[in-house]
Each structure stands twice: as structure tokens, then as C-alpha cells.
C-alpha positions as CSV (number, residue, x, y, z in Angstrom):
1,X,0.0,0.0,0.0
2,X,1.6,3.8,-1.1
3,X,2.3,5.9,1.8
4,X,-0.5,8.1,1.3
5,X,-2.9,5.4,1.1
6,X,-1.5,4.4,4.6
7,X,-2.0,7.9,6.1
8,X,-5.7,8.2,4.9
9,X,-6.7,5.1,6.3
10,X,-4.5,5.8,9.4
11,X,-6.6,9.7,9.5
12,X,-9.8,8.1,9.3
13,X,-9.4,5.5,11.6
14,X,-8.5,8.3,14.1
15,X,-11.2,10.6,13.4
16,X,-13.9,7.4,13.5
17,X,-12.4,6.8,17.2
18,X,-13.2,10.2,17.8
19,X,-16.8,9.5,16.7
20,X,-16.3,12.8,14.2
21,X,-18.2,11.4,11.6
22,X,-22.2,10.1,12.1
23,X,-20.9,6.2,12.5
24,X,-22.3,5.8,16.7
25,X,-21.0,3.6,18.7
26,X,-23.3,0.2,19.4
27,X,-24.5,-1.0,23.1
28,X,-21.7,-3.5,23.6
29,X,-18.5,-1.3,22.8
30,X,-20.4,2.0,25.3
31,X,-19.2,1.8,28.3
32,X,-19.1,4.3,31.1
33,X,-15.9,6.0,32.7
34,X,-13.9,3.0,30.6
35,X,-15.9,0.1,32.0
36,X,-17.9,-1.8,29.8
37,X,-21.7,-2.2,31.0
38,X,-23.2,-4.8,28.7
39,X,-21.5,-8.4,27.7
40,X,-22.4,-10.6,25.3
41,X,-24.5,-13.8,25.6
42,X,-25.1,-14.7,22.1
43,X,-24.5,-13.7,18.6
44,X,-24.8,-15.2,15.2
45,X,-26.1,-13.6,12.0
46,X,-29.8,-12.9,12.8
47,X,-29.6,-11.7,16.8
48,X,-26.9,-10.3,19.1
49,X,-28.2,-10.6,23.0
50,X,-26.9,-8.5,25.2
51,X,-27.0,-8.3,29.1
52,X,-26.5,-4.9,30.4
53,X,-26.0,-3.9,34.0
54,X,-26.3,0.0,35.2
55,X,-25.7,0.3,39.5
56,X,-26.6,3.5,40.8
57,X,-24.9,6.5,39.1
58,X,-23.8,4.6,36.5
59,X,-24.8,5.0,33.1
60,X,-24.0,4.6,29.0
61,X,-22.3,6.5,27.2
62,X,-23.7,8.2,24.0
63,X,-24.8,4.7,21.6
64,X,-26.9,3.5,19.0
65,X,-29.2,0.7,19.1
66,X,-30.4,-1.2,15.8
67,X,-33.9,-2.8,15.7
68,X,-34.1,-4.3,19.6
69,X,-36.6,-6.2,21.9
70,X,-35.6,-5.2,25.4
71,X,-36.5,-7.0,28.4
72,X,-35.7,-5.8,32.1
73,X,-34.6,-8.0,34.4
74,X,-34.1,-5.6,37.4
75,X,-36.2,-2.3,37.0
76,X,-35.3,1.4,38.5
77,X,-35.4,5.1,37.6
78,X,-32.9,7.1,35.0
79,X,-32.8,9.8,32.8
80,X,-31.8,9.2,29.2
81,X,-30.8,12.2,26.8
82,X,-31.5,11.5,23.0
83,X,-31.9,14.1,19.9
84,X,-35.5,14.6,21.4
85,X,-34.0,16.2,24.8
86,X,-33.1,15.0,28.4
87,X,-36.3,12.8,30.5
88,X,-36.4,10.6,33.3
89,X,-38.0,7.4,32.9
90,X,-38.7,4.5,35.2
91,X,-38.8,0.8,34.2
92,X,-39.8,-2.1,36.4
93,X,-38.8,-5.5,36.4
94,X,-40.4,-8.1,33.6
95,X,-41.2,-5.1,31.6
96,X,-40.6,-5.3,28.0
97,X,-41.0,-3.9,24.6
98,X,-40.4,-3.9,21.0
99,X,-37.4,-1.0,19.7
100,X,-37.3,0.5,16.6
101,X,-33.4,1.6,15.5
102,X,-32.4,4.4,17.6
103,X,-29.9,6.8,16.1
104,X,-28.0,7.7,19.6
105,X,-28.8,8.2,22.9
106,X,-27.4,7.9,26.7
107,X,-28.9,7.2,29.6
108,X,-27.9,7.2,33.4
109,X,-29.3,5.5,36.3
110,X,-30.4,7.9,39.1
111,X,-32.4,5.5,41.4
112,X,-31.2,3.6,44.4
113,X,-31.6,0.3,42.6
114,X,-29.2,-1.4,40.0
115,X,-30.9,-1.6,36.5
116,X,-30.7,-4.8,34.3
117,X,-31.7,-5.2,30.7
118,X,-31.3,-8.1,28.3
119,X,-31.6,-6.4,24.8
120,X,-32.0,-8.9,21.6
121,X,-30.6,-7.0,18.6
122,X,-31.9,-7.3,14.9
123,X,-28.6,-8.1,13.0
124,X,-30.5,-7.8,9.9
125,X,-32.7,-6.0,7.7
126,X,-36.1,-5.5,8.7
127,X,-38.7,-7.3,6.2
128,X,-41.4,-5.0,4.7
């Protein structure tokens, strides 16, 4: 590869880490304060299940979600911020629901009770 073939790819790798462009980052590499919050339980070409764990104060940093069932295991209060604005929300335990894509958003846990979620992700293209 030329030299300047090597630096563009090296410039853009470094401005993707950055998050310049629109490219979010997905539930499983978000963490918060360097710790990761979700791990994954299963993935092959059709789901990804995730099981995501938020103890008081503790949030996710700014992600994006593709087409998602969520299901919550341990329910609390937070406040997630998303191109709609900032609003605190409560979810209790067994709830669940049906996600369309979400472009970004991030959420924080302001209860007094640790928050867990088992989110199944769409890993492909919704039929019409």
C-alpha cells in the first residue's frame, strides 16, 4: 500500500475513534468511565443478546441501538438524553417492549436500585 494510502486510512481510523463522523458507537463497545456495561451472551447472523448492567450512578455512554426487543430484568429510575432532549424514565422489572433503531442516545441510572436489561438485537434488515 503507497504511503498516502497508509496515512488516509490511518486519518480516518482516528477521526472514526473520535466519533467525528455520524458512525455511533453500538450498546456493547459503550461503556461508562472505561468500563464496559453490557456483555455478550449470544451472537450469530440474525440476533446479538446483550446483558447490560447500570448500579446506581452509573450510566451509558452516547450509543446507538439497531432494531431491539428489550426486556428488564431488574427495573429502576434514570434519565436518558436523546436528539429529542433529556427525560427521566422508570422501568420495572419483567417489563418489556419492542425497539425501533435508535440513532444515539445515553442514559444514566439515578435510582437507588441497579438496573438490568437483556436487549435482543436485529442483526438484519427488517422485512417489509
Amino acid at each position: 500500500m503507497s504511503y498516502v494510502k497508509c496515512l488516509a486510512a490511518s486519518i480516518i481510523g482516528v477521526l472514526l475513534s473520535f466519533n467525528v463522523f455520524s458512525a455511533e458507537r453500538d450498546a456493547l463497545s459503550a461503556g461508562w468511565n472505561g468500563e464496559k456495561r453490557c456483555e455478550n451472551l449470544h451472537e450469530d447472523d440474525y440476533i446479538r443478546v446483550l446483558r447490560c448492567t447500570f448500579p446506581p450512578t452509573i450510566g451509558h455512554e452516547r450509543h446507538a441501538h439497531p432494531a431491539s426487543f428489550l426486556y428488564v430484568l431488574n427495573g429502576g429510575n434514570g434519565q436518558v438524553t436523546d436528539a429529542n432532549g433529556t427525560r427521566n424514565f422508570e422501568v420495572t422489572t419483567d417489563q418489556y417492549r419492542l425497539n425501533k433503531p435508535v440513532e444515539w442516545h445515553e442514559a444514566v441510572n439515578t435510582g437507588d436500585t441497579t438496573m438490568r436489561y437483556l436487549i435482543i438485537e436485529q442483526k438484519y434488515p427488517a422485512q417489509q
